[in-house]
N, C-alpha and C positions, 0 to 999 in steps of 0.2 A: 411567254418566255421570260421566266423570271432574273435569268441573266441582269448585270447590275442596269438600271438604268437611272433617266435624269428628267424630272418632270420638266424644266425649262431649259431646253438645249442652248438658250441664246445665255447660258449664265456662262457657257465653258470656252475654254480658250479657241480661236478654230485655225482650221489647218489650211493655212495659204495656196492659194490655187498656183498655176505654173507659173513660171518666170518669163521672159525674154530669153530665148534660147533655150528649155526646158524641151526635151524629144519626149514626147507621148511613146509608152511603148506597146507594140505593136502584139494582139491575138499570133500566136503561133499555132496553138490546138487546142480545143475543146472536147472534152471525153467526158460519158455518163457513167457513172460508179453501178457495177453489178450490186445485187443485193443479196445477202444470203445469213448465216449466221453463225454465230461464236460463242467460243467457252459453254455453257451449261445448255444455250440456246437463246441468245440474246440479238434481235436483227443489225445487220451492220451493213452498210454500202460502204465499198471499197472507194476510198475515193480518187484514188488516184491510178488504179488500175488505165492501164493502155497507156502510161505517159513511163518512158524511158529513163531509167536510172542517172542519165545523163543530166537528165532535164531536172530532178529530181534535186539531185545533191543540191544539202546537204543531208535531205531528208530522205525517209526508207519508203514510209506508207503512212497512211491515214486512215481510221475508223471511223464513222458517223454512226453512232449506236443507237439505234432509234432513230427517232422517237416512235413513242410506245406509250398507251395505257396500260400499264399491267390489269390483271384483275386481282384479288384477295388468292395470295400463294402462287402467285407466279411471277413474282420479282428473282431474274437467275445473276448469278455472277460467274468468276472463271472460278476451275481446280486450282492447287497450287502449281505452278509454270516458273522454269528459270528464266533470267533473262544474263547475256553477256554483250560488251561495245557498245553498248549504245544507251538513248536516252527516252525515256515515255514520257511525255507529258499529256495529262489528262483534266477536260475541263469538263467540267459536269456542267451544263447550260441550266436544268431540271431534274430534281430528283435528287438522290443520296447516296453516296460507295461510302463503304469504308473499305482500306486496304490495310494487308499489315506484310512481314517479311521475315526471312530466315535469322537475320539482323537484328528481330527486336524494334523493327521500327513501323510506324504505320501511322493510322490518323481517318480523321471523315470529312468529305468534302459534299460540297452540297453545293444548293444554286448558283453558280457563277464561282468555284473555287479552281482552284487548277492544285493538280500534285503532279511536282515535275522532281521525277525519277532516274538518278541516273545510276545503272546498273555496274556502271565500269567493267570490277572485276568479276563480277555476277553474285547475284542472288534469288533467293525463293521469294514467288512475290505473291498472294490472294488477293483478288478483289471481287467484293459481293455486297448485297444490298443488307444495310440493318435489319436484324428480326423485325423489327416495327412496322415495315417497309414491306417485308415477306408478305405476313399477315395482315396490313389495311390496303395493299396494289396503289398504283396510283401511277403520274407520269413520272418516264424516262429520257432523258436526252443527252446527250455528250459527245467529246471528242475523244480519240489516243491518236496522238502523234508519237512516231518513230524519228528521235533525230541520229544520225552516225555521230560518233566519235572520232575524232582525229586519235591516229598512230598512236600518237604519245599518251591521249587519255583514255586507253580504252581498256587499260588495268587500272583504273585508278578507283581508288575507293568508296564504294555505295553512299551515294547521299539523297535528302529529300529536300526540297523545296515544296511549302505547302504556304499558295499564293491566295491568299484570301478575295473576294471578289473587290470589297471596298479598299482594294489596295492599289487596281488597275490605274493608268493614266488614264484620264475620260476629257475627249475633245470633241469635236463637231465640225461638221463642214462649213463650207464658206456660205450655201445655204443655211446654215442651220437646221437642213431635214436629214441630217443623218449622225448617230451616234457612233464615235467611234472610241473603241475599247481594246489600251495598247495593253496585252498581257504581259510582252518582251520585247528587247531591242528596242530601236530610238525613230520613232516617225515625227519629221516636222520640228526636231528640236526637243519631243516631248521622249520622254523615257519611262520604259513599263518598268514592274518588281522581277521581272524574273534573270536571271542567272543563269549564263548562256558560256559551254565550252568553245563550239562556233559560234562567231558571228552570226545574227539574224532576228527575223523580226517577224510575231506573231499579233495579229489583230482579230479584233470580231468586231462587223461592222453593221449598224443597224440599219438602212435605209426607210424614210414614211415613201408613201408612194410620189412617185414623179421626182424624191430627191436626186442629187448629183454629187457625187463625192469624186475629185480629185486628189488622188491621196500620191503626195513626191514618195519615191522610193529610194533605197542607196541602190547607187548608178552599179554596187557592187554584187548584190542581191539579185538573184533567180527572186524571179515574181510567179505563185501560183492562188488563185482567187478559187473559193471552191462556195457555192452556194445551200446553204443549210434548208434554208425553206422561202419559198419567194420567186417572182418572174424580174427579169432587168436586162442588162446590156453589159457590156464589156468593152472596154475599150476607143479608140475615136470613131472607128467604124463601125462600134454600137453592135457587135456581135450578141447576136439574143442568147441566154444562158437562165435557167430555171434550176429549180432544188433537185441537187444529185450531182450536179454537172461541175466540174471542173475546168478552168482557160488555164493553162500556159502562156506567159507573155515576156516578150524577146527585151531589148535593151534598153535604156532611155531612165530619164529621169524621174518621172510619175505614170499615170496610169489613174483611169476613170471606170467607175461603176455608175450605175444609173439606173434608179427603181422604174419599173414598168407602172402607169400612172393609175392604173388597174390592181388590185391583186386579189383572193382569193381567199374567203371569208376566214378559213381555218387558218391566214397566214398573211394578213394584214398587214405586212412589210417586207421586206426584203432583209434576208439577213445573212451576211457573206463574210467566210474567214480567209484572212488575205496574210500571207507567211510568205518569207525569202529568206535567203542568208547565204553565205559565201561559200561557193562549192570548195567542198576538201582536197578534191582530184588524188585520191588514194585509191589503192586497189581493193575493192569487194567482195566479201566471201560472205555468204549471207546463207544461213539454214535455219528455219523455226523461229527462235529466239534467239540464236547466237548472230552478231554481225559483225563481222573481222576483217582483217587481211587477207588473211590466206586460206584453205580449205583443211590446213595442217593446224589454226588456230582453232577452226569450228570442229575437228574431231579432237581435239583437247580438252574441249568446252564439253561434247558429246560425253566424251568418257569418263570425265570430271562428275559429272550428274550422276552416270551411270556406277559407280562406286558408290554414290551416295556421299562426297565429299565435297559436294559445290555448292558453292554462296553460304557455306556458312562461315564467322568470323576466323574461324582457326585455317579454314581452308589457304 
């Protein structure tokens, strides 16, 4: 997993274990992501499927694309797709997208980059593997996250954040067996690159086996842990959770992961993305790609496209 790493973890700052009076927060639900597939025909486990919108906000959904070896001509990407209200952020762990847009804008992201998209008022977006890529196959892995848009920014104008890997905050546990990679938002004091309408806080977290990472949370932030590949624990009472699987976790100050001391040749450690941030509590109208207020907003959005008038600058 070529995601950024650090040959000597005891070189980097590390993240304080709990306080005196610090509430551990507590497993609420654990759910396994369906598996099935997208755009051209790319695999994708949903990962957040069976956890309630409630629990969710400020976030829509989650992808886990792959991982995958391609063979020679079978790297697929999406068609062109609008999007409106909301925001993608995409981390390619493995492998290479370029994307580009209705806008004029685009770029290529590769091992450990993230492009964080915010669609506002909407746009045409592609994303597909380079010819190079097409034709020599090789590995795949990555995320898309859906964040909502508050009220106010959900017409606001298309931008890109294109977050390089070597740009991440990079800490370590109070063991030192676990790398942690702040992509957004502030864990511990420490602050990632990225550029956030909501509050919240995106991590990737490496666990060697048998580590233990207490990582404090904002007391403000929904906490959801979803495990990319790896066996481990959750929580105080050590809820077991393997690759696919997703915890929801209730209120409190921090919160603990814990590599199972075992793992499993093709996946040598544990590696877990950990995201919260402060519910919107606005009302939801969500169809395809449009996610709005109202249902009168998503057929706006609907007939916008179907004119042939949306996301582009003059629209």
């Amino acid at each position: 997993m070529p995601a950024i790493t650090v040959d000597d973890l005891t070189t980097l700052d590390r993240v304080r274990g709990p306080g005196l009076g610090d509430q551990p927060r507590p497993v609420l639900q654990v759910t396994t992501a369906p598996q099935g597939y997208e755009g051209e025909g790319f695999p994708v486990r949903r990962a957040f499927a069976g956890i309630d919108l409630a629990r969710l906000d400020p976030f829509i959904m989650m992808d886990q694309m792959g991982e995958v070896e391609y063979a020679p001509g079978e790297p697929k990407g999406t068609a062109w797709h609008p999007h409106r209200g909301f925001e993608t952020v995409t981390y390619i762990i493995d492998g290479t997208f370029d994307h580009h847009d209705s806008h004029g804008g685009g770029g290529t992201i590769t091992n450990g980059d993230t492009q964080w998209m915010t669609a506002g008022s909407g746009l045409l977006h592609i994303e597909a593997p380079p010819e190079w890529l097409v034709q020599s196959g090789g590995l795949f892995h990555g995320l898309q996250l859906w964040v909502n848009l508050p009220r106010d920014a959900k017409m606001s104008t298309p931008r890109y954040q294109d977050i390089r890997s070597g740009e991440v905050q990079l800490l370590t546990s109070a063991d030192a067996g676990a790398l942690v990679r702040v992509i957004a938002g502030t864990v511990d004091g420490h602050a990632g690159p990225g550029s956030t309408y909501t509050p919240m806080a995106l991590v990737h977290a490496s666990l060697e086996p048998g580590a233990r990472l207490d990582l404090p949370w904002d007391v403000d932030f929904n906490a959801l842990v979803y495990v990319l590949n790896g066996d481990g624990t959750v929580g105080e009472e050590g809820r077991p959770l393997r690759t696919g699987q997703a915890a929801v976790l209730g209120a409190g100050d921090y919160f603990t992961v814990s590599a199972a001391g075992r793992q499993e040749s093709r996946s040598p450690r544990l590696d877990v993305v950990v995201l919260g941030g402060r519910p919107i509590r606005e009302p939801l109208a969500w169809a395809g790609p449009f996610v709005m207020n109202t249902k009168a907003e998503v057929m706006e959005a609907y007939q916008a496209f179907q004119r042939g008038s949306f996301g582009h600058p003059t629209s």
